[in-house]
C-alpha positions in Angstrom: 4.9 -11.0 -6.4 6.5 -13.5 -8.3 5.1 -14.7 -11.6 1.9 -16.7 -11.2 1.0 -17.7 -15.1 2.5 -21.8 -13.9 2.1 -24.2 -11.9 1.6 -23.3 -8.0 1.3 -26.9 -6.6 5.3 -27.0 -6.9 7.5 -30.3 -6.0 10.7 -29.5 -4.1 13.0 -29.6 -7.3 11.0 -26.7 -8.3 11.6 -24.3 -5.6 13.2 -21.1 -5.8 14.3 -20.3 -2.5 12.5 -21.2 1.2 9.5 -19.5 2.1 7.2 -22.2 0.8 3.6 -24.0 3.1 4.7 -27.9 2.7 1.7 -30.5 1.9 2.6 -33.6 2.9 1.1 -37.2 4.2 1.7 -39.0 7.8 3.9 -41.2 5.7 6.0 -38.8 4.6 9.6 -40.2 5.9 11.1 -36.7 7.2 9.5 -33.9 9.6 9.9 -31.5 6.7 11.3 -30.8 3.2 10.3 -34.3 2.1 10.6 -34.6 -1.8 7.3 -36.2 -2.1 6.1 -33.3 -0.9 3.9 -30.6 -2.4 4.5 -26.9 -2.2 2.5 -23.8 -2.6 4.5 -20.3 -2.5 3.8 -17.9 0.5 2.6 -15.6 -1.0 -0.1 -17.3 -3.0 -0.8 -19.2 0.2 -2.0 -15.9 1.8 -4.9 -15.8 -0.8 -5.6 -19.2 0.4 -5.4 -18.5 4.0 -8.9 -18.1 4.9 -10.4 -21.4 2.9 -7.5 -23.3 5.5 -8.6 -22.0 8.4 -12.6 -22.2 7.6 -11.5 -25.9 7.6 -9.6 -26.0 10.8 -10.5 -23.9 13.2 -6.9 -23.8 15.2 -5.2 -23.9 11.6 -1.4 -21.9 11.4 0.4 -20.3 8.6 3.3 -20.5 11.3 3.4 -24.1 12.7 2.2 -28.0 11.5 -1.1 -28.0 11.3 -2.8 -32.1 11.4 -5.7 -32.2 9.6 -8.6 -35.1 10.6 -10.7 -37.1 7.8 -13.2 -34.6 8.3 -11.2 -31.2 8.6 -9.9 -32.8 5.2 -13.7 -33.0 3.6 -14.2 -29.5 4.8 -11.5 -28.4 3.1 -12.5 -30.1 0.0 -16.0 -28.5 0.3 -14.4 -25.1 1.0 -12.0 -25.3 -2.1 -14.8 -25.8 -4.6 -16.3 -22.6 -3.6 -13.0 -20.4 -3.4 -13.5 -17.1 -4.9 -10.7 -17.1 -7.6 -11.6 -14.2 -9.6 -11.9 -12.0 -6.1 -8.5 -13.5 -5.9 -7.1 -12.8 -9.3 -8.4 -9.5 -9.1 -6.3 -8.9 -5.8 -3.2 -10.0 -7.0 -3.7 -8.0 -10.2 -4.5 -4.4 -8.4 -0.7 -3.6 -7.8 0.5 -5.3 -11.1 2.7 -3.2 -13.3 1.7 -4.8 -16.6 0.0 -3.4 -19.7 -2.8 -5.9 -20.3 -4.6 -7.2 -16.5 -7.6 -8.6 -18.3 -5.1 -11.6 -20.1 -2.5 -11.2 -16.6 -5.9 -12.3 -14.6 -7.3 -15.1 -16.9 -3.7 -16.8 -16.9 -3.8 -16.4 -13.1 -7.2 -17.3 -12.7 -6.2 -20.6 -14.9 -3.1 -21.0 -12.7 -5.1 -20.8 -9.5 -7.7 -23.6 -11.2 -5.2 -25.3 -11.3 -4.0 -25.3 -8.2 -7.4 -26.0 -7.0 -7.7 -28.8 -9.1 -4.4 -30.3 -7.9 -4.6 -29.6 -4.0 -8.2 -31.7 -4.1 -7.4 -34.4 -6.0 -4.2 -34.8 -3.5 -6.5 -34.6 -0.6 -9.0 -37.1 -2.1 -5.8 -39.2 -2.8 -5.2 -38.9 1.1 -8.7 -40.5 2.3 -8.1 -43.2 0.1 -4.9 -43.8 1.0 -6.2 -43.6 4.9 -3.1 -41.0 5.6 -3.5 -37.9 7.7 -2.7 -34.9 6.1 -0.3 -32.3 7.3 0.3 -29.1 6.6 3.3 -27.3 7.4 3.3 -23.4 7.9 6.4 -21.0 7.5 
């Protein structure tokens, strides 16, 4: 697992190798890889997984996956009541580190942020009248 006490709502100058879920708007100029982009880490992604596909029913972690207006509000809805400390407390079990109560609050504050990010780029979507797309291994 690689070290989640940053930022998880990465640009593509940020990157550390390939195995990244791109966020990007129907404006975006190229299929994929775009530097306006916004990337989340596989492996955090899979703790995310099930919030995605609550907000669109065909959603794939292995293909694009277009999002309407109103998958995009569901989404929204379903980010606000994501389960982070379940989460932080998954991502924690196998950790080899002394102290897990400080390694979970800096991931559950990581993971706020995140949240915090991902929906005010979605917001920033609808008001920009773009579709989002999200783009799976």
């Amino acid at each position: 697992m690689k070290n989640i006490d940053k930022d998880l709502f990465l640009r593509k100058n940020q990157l550390e190798g390939t195995i990244y879920v791109e966020f990007k708007y129907s404006s975006a100029e190229k299929e994929f890889w775009n530097e306006d982009s916004y990337y989340i880490d596989s492996d955090i992604f899979e703790y995310l997984l099930g919030v995605f596909e609550k907000s669109k029913e065909d959603f794939s972690m292995f293909g694009e996956n277009y999002f309407s207006f109103e998958e995009v509000d569901n989404l929204i809805n379903s980010l606000k009541n994501i389960d982070l400390e379940g989460i932080a407390d998954k991502i924690t079990k196998n950790s080899f580190k002394e102290d897990k109560y400080i390694e979970k609050i800096q991931i559950i504050n990581s993971l706020i942020n995140l949240v915090q990010r991902l929906e005010a780029w979605l917001v920033k979507a609808i008001e920009l009248d773009v579709i989002v797309i999200i783009l799976g291994l």
